[in-house]
C-alpha positions as CSV (number, residue, x, y, z in Angstrom):
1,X,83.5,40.8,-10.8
2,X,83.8,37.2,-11.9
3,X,87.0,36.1,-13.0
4,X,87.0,36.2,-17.2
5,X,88.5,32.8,-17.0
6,X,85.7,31.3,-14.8
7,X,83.5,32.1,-17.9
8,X,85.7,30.5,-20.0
9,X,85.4,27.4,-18.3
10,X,81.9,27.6,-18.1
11,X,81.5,28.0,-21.7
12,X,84.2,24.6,-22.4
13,X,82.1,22.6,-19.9
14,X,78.6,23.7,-22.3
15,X,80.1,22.8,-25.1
16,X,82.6,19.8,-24.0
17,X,85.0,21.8,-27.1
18,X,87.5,24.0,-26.5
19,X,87.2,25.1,-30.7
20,X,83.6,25.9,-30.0
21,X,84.1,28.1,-26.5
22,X,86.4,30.2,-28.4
23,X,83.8,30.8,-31.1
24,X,81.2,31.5,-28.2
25,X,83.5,33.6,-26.3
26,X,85.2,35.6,-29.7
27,X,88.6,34.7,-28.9
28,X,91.1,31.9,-29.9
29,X,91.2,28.5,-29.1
30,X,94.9,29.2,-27.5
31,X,93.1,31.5,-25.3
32,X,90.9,29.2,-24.1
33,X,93.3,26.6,-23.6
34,X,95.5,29.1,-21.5
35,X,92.6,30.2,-19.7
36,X,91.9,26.8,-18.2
37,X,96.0,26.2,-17.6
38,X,95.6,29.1,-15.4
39,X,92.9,28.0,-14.0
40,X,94.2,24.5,-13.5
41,X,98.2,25.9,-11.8
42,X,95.5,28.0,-9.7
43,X,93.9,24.9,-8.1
44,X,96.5,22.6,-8.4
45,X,93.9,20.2,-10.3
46,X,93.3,18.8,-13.9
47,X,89.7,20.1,-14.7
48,X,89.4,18.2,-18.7
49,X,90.6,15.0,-19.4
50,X,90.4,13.1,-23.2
51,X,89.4,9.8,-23.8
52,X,90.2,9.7,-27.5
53,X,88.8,13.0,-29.2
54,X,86.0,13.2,-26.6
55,X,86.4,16.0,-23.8
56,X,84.9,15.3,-20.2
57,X,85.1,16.7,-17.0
58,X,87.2,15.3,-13.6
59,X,86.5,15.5,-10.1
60,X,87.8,18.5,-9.8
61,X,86.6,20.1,-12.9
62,X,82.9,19.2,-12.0
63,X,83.6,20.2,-8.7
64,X,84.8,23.9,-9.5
65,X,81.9,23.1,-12.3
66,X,79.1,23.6,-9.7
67,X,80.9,26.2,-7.9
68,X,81.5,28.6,-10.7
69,X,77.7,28.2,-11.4
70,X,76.5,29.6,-8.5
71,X,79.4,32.0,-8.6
72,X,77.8,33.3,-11.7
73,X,74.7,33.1,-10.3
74,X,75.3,35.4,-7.0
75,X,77.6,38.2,-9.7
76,X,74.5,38.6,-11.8
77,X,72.2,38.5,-8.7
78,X,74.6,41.1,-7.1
79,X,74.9,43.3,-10.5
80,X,70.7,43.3,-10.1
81,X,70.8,43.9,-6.6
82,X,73.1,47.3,-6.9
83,X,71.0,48.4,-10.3
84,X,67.7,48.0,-8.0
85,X,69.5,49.7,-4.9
86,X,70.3,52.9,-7.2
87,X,67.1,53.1,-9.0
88,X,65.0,52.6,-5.8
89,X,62.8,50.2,-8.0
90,X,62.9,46.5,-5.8
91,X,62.3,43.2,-7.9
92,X,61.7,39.8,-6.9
93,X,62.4,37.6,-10.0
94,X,61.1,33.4,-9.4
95,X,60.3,30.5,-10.8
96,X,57.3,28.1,-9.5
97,X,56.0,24.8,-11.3
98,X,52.6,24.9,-12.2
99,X,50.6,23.7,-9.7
100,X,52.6,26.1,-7.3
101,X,51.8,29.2,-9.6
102,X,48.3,28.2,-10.1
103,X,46.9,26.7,-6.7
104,X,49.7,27.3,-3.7
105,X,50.9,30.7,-4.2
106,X,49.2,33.7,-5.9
107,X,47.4,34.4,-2.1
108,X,51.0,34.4,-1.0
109,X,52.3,36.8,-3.8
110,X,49.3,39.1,-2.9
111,X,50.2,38.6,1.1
112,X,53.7,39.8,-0.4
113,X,52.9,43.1,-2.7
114,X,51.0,44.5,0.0
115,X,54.1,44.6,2.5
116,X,56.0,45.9,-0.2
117,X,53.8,47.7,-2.2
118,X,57.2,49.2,-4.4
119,X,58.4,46.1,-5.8
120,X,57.6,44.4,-9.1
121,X,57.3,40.8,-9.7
122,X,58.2,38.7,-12.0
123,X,57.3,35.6,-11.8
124,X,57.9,32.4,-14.4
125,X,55.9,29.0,-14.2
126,X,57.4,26.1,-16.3
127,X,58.6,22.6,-15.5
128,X,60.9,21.9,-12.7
129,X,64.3,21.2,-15.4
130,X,63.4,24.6,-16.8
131,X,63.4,26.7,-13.6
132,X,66.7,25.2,-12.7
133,X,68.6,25.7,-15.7
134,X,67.3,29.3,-15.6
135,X,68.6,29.3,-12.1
136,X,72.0,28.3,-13.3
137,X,72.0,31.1,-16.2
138,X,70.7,33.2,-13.4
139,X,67.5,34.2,-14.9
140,X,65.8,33.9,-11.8
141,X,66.5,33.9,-8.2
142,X,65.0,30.9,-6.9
143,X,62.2,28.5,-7.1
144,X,59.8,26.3,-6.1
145,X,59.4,22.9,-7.6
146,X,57.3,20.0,-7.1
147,X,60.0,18.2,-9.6
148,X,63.4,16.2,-8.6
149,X,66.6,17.9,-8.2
150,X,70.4,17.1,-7.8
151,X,70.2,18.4,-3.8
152,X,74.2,18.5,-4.3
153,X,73.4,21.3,-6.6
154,X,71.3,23.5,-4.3
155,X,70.8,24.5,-0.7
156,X,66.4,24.1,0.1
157,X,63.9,24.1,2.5
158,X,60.7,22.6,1.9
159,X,57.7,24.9,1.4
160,X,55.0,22.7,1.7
161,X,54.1,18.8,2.0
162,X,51.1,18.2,-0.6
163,X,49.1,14.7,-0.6
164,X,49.1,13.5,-3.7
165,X,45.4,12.1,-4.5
166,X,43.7,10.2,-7.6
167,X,40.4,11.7,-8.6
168,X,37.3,11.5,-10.6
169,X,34.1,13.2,-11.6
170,X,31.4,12.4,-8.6
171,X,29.2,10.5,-11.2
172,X,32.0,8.5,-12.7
173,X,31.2,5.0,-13.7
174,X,34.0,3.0,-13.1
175,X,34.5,-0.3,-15.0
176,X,35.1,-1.9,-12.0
177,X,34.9,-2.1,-8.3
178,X,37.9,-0.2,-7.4
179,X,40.1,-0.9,-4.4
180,X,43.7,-0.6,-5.8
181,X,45.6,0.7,-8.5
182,X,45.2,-2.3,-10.8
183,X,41.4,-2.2,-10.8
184,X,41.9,1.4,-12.5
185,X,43.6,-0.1,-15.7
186,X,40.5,-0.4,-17.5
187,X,39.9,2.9,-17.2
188,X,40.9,6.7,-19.0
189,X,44.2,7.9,-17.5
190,X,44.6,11.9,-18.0
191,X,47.9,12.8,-17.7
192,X,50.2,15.8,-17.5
193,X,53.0,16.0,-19.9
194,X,56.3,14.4,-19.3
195,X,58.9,16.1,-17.7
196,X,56.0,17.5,-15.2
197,X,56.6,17.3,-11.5
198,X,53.2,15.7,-11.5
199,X,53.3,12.9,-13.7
200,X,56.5,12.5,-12.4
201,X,55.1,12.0,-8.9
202,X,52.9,9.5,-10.5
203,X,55.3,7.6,-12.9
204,X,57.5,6.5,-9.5
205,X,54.4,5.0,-7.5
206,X,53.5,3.2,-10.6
207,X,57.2,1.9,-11.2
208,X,56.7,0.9,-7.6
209,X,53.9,-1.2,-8.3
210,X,55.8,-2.6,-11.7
211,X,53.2,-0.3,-13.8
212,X,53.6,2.5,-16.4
213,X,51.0,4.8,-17.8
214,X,51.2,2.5,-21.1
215,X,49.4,-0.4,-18.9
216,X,46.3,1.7,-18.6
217,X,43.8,1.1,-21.0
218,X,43.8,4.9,-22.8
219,X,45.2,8.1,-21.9
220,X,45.0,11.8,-22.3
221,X,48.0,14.0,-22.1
222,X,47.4,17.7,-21.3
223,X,49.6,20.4,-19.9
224,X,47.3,23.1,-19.0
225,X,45.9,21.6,-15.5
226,X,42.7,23.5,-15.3
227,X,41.8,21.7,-18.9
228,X,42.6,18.8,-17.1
229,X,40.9,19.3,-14.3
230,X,37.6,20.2,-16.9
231,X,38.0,17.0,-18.4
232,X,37.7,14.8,-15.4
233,X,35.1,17.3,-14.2
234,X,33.5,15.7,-17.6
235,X,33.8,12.5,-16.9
236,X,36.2,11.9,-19.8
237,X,38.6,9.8,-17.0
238,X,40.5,9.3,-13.8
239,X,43.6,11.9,-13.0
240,X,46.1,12.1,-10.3
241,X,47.3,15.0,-8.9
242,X,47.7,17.4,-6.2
243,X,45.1,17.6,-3.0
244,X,45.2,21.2,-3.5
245,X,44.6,21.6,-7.3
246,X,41.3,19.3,-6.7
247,X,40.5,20.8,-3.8
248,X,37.6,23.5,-5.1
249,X,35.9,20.8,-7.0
250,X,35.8,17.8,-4.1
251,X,34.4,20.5,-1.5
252,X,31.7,21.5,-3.8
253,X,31.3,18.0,-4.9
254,X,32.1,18.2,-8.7
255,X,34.7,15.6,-8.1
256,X,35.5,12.4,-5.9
257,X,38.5,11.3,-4.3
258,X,39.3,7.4,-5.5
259,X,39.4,5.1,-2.5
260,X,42.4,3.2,-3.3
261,X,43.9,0.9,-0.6
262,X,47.5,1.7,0.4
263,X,47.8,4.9,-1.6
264,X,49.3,7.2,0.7
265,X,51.4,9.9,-1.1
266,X,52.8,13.1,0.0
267,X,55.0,15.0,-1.9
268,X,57.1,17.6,-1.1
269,X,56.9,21.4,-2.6
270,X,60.4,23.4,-2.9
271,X,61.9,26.2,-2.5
272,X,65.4,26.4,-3.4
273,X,68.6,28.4,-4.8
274,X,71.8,27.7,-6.0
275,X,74.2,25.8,-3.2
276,X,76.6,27.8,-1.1
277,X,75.1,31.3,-2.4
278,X,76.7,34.1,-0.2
279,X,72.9,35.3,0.0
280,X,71.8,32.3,1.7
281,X,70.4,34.8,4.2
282,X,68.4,36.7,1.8
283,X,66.3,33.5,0.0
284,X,66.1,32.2,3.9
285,X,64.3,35.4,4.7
286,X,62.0,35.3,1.8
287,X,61.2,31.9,2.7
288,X,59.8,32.8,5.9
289,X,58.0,35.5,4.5
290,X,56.6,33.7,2.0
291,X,56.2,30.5,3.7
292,X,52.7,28.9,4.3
293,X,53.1,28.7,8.3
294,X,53.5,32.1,8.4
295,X,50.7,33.1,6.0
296,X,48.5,30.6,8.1
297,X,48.9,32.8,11.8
């Protein structure tokens, strides 16, 4: 059972206010305040510190900070673990990122449910920042992103190495001859939404090359990736994106791969938990159950 005063001092370090973790929590703000003194004489440490009226963490306090997260996390993944134990009912509760859930690993699910034909899924596709703050609330067990992530925060492995590819319809007429990125300019940029481990793939090569998506001459945002993919099916401009979400359309030629000179990007897919879980053993074994070498013998 997690300490009571654990969750105290996770509810001051959401709201930076002591006044407002007692109103969350339904107990007085001299509560609080002892909670954490308690907590403090326990670790020998000063976890708050003021500068004026403003409330912020130390060291220690975002050190114990990270820990008590994943404490949290493995209480309610233990609390879930003993519920599925007693009703005989086994759940397997992830996130992915979109092009994961969409193009890398519904065969792998399927592969999955029919070695364990009693469990239920559940399975959650949003953006990488989404999955892990549900990780952190423990909403869900793990994940696998194609976003960046604080690695002091979690233990990984990586699922998958994708090459990341720019892409239009066969027949597309570009403006120009096109050998790198700046003869693309001139041309339609479609775009997945901010905050999306693709674009975000895309928004460091450009910084790279001193470029943002505002340089190109028009753009088209869309979050649904299949409509994307429809649109530059259509012709209606260039994308960049994962090999494997264009891979249907360039083997039956609906779509080209843009010859750009010194455009070699991988990215890597993944899988990951909260740091120092005590079932490191358990997301390790899923890993290898899930995990694309495996699937591919």
């Amino acid at each position: 059972m997690l300490d009571f005063r654990i969750h105290t001092f996770l509810s001051v370090c959401r709201h930076m206010s002591y006044t407002k973790a007692a109103e969350e929590l339904h107990i007085t703000q001299p509560a609080v305040s002892q909670h954490i003194h308690c907590l403090e004489m326990d670790y020998h440490a000063k976890l708050f510190r003021y500068a004026g009226k403003k409330l912020s963490l130390t060291d220690a306090g975002s050190l114990l900070l990270n820990t008590a997260i994943t404490m949290k996390h493995d209480d309610v993944h233990l609390r879930d673990q003993l519920h599925q134990l007693q009703a005989g009912k086994p759940r397997l509760t992830f996130g992915v990122t979109l092009t994961v859930g969409e193009f890398l690993i519904p065969h792998r699910i399927a592969a999955y449910l029919k070695n364990h034909p009693n469990t239920s899924v559940k399975m959650i596709v949003s953006n990488t920042q989404d999955l892990l703050s549900k990780i952190n609330q423990g909403e869900i067990d793990f994940a696998l992103v194609e976003g960046f992530f604080n690695k002091s925060e979690y233990d990984y492995l990586v699922y998958t190495r994708e090459p990341f590819i720019a892409v239009a319809a066969s027949d597309y007429r570009f403006k120009k001859p096109v050998q790198c990125i700046e003869d693309l300019l001139e041309e339609r940029i479609l775009l997945r939404e901010a905050g999306s481990g693709t674009r975000g793939v895309l928004e460091r090569y450009l910084e790279s090359c001193n470029l943002t998506v505002s340089d190109f001459s028009n753009t088209a945002q869309i979050s649904n990736i299949r409509a994307l993919l429809s649109l530059a099916r259509e012709g209606c401009g260039i994308t960049f994106l994962y090999e494997a979400a264009a891979m249907e359309d360039l083997e039956t030629g609906r779509m080209q791969r843009i010859p750009l000179k010194d455009f070699r990007i991988t990215h890597d897919i993944t899988f990951l938990w909260r740091k120092q879980s005590i079932f490191k053993d358990y997301y390790e074994n899923l890993f290898q159950e899930l995990s694309v070498k495996k699937d591919q013998t």
